[in-house]
N, C-alpha and C positions, 0 to 999 in steps of 0.2 A: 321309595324303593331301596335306597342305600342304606336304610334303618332297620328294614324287613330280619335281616340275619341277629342284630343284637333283638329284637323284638321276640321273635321266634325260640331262640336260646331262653329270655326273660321268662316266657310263659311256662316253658317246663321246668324251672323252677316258682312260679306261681307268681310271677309279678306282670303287671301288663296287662290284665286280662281281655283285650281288643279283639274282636273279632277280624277276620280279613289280613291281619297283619303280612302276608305273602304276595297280596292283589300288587298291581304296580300300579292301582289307582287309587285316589285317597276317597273317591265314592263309595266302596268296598269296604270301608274300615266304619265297624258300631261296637257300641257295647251294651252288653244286655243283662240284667241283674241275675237272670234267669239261665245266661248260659252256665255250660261245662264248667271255665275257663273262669269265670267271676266266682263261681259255688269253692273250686279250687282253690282259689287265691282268698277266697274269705276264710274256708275252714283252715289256711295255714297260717293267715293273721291271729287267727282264735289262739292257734296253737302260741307262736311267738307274746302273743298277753299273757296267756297262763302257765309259759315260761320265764316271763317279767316278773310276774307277779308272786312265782315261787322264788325266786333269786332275791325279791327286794325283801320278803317276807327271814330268809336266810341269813341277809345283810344286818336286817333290823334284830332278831331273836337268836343270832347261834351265832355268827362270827362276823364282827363288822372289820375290814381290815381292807389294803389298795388292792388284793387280790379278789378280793370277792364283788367290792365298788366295781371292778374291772370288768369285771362279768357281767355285774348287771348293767353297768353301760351300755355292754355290748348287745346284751337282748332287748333291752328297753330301745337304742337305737333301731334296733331289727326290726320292731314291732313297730316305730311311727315311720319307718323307709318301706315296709309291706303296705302299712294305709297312707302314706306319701303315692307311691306309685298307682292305687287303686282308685284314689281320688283323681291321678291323672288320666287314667285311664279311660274314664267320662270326657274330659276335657280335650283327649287324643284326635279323635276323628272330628272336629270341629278346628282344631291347630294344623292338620297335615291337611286339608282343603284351603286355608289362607295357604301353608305353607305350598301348594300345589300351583295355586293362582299367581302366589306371586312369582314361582320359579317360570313356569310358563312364559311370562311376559319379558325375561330376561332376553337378552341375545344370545343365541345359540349359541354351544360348544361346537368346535371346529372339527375334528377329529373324533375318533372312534375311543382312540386312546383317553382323552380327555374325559368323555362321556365314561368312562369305566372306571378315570384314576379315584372316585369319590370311594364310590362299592368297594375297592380294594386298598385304601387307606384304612376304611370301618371294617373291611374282615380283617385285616391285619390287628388292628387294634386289640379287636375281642379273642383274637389265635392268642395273641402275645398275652396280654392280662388273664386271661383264663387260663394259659399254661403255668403261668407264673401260680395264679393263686391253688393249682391243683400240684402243685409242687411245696406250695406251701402247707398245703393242708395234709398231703401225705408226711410232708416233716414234723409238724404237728402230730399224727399218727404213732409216729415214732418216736417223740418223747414222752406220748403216753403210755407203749408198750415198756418202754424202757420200766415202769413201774410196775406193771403187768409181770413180768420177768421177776423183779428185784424182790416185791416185796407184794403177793398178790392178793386183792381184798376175797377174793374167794376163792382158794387155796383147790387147783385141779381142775379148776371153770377159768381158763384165760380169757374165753371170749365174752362169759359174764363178766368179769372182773375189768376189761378194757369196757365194757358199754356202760358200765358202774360208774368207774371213774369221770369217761366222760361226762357225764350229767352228775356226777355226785350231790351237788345243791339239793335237786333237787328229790334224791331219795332219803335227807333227811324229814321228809314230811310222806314219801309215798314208799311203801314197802316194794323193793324190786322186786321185776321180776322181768325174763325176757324179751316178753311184748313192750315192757315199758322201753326197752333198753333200746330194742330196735328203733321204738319211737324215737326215744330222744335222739340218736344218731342220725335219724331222719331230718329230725328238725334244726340238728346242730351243720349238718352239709347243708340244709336249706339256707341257713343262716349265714352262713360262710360265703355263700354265692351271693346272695341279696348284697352284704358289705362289698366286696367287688364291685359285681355288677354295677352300684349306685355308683361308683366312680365312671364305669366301662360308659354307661349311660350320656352321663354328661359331657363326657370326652367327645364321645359320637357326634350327639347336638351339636356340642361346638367346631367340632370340625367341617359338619354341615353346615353351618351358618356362614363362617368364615371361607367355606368355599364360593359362596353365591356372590358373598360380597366379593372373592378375587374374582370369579367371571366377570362382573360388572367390570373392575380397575382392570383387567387384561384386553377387555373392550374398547376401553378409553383413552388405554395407552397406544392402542395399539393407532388411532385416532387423533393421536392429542396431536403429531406435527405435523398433520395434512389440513387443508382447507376445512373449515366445518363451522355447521351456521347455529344461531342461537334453538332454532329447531332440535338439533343434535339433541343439545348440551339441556335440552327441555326435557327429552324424550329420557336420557340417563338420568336426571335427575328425580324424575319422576320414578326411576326405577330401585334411587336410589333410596329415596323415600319409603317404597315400598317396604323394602328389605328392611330400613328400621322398626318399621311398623312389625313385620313380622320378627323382627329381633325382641320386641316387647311384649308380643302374644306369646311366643316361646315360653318367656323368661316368667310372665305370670304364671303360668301353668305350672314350670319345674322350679322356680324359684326354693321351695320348702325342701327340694332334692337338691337343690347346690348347696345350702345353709347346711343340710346334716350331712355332705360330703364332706364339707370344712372341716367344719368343729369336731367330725368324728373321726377324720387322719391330725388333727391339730393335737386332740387329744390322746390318741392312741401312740402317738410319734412322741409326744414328754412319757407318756409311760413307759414306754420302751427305752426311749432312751435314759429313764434313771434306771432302770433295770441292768441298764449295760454295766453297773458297779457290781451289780451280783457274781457269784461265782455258779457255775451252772452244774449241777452232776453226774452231765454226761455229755459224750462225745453230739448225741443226738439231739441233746437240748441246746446246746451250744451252735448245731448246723442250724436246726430250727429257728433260733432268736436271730442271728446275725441274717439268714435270709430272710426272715419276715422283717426285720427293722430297716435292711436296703431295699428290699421291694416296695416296701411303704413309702420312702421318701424318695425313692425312683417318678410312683406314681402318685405322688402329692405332687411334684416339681412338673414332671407332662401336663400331668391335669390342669395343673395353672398355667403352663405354657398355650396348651390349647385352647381355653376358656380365653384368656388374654387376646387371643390370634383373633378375633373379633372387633374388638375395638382396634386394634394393628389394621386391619383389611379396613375397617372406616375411617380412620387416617389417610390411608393411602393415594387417597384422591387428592388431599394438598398436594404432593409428590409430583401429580400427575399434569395437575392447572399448572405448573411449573413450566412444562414442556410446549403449553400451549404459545404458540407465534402470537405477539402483539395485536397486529390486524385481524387475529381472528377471537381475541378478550371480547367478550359480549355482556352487556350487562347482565342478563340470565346466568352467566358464569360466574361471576361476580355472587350474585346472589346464593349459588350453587358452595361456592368457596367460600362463604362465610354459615351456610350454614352445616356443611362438614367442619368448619372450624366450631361452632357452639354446641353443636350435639356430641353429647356423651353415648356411645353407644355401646354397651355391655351386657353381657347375663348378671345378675346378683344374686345374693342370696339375701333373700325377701328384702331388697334394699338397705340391708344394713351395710353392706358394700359390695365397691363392685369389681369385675373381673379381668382387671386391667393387668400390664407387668408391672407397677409397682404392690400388687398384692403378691407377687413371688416374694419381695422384700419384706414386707411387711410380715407375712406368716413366719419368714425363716426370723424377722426380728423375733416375734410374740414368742417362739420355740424356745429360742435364745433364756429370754427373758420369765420365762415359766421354768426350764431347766434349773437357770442358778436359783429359781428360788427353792425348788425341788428339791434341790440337791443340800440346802442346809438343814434339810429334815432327813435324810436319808442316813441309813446304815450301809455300809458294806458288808452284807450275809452272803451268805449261800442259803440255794434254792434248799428245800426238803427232799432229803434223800427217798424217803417215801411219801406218797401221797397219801392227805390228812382226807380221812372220809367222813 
């Protein structure tokens, strides 16, 4: 039910294609090759391949250079985070049934407020990240215009000339023309949201998870210095079990969606950031770069913060056995406390690693460490005053 709103947002941009996604039951949610919503989401995958496929074809035959690689990164990511998500999308309403089962069996939340603060941590998230990237994207707007103005590919056509530019690649092989232009701006907002979104996504998830795991520890604590029998401490741990369980079913499923979250702010963040040598050509491109390059490592740094906050919350139960009174140490407990001690519990991406806080460290080392090498290849130019078509 807390996922409904980013779910819902996902689909009108074409990712998710689930049916039910509104239901507050996870018996409600299918997915069917034949709907709307999958027809949708495949003809926009179509589209992002044979936007791949013109950019690589671009890279390889007309101008190979970090500005054009850049680009097609960008699409090529777009297009396996469109069939990332489609693939999950099968896999959804078989993962929110575990994920239904196992919440149920928890112990209740107390309060009304509780019950609500989940729902409104996930809308907050997606208001904030989605204002952010519609701010981003309108400044991007504007240091396109800025060439549109200055110097324009079709002298008395602004509006062709700005839909030109934006897709330029790819009207070295297709003759423009308005319909095209419309298209591509279609599919380049489409695009724009997709890279978002796959962050907004896994933020969610993990905040979801790491919530179920604090009910349980809020449970335990609240428990830990009163009389309590190996029964108890059976009954949490069993719940506790669960929850890993369903922290693994999760993580199968969106694994291939944490991996190209990584590697695609990992990578977008050293280009940016060798970029910052550059000198920019206008006031607009200069607001543009410095808020996309803080925005992005705003939400690299959350992202791992809250992916982490999972394995934090399955920790937290050593904390807890702490509190427990001697007379009430149970061997059950014991058993309970050492296997919160050996279990690893994390999201990964496709197990290459995992989501813990020393990958905050790690990623800001790797940036580090790819920057200085970056930077011994690097000039200090300025941008092109006009845009090369």
């Amino acid at each position: 039910d807390s996922l409904s709103a980013v779910l819902i947002i996902a689909q009108i941009f074409a990712l998710m294609p689930v049916r039910g996604v509104s239901s507050k039951f996870a018996e409600d949610l299918s997915f069917s090759w034949l709907s709307f919503r999958s027809c949708y989401a495949l003809v926009v995958s179509i589209l992002f391949a044979i936007s791949s496929g013109y950019m690589a074809a671009f890279v390889m035959h007309v101008n190979f250079n970090f500005d054009s690689m850049e680009t097609l990164i960008f699409y090529g990511s777009i297009f396996a985070i469109s069939v990332a998500f489609f693939q999950l999308a099968t896999k959804w309403p078989a993962v929110v049934l575990e994920w239904q089962m196992v919440e149920s069996q928890l112990p209740a939340l107390r309060t009304e407020k509780e019950r609500g603060a989940l729902a409104y941590h996930i809308r907050m998230i997606v208001i904030v990240a989605t204002s952010c990237s519609l701010v981003e994207h309108l400044l991007s707007m504007l240091s396109t215009i800025y060439y549109v103005q200055e110097c324009p590919v079709l002298p008395n056509r602004p509006i062709d000339s700005y839909l030109l530019i934006v897709f330029s690649m790819f009207y070295h092989f297709v003759e423009y023309s308005t319909t095209l232009g419309v298209l591509g701006k279609i599919i380049n907002v489409l695009a724009t949201f997709a890279w978002s979104f796959n962050d907004i996504f896994v933020m969610a998830v993990s905040v979801s998870l790491a919530a179920r795991f604090r009910q349980l520890n809020d449970y335990m604590l609240r428990e830990a210095t009163l009389p309590t029998s190996a029964d108890y401490w059976i009954q949490c741990r069993i719940n506790f079990r669960n929850l890993c369980k369903l922290c693994n079913v999760v993580d199968d499923a969106i694994s291939v969606i944490t991996l190209l979250c990584f590697s695609n702010n990992l990578y977008f963040i050293c280009g940016k950031l060798l970029k910052s040598l550059q000198k920019k050509p206008s006031a607009s491109h200069t607001a543009y770069f410095w808020f996309s390059l803080g925005y992005l490592l705003i939400r690299t740094l959350i992202l791992s913060l809250y992916s982490a906050s999972i394995n934090d919350e399955s920790k937290r139960p050593l904390l807890i056995f702490r509190l427990v009174p001697r007379q009430y140490w149970t061997t059950e407990l014991k058993r309970f406390s050492e296997e919160v001690h050996m279990d690893q519990v994390a999201l990964t991406g496709m197990k290459f690693f995992r989501l813990t806080r020393g990958v905050v460290i790690s990623v800001a080392g790797t940036i580090v460490t790819y920057e200085l090498i970056l930077l011994q290849f690097n000039k200090t130019d300025k941008l092109n005053d006009c845009h090369k078509i």
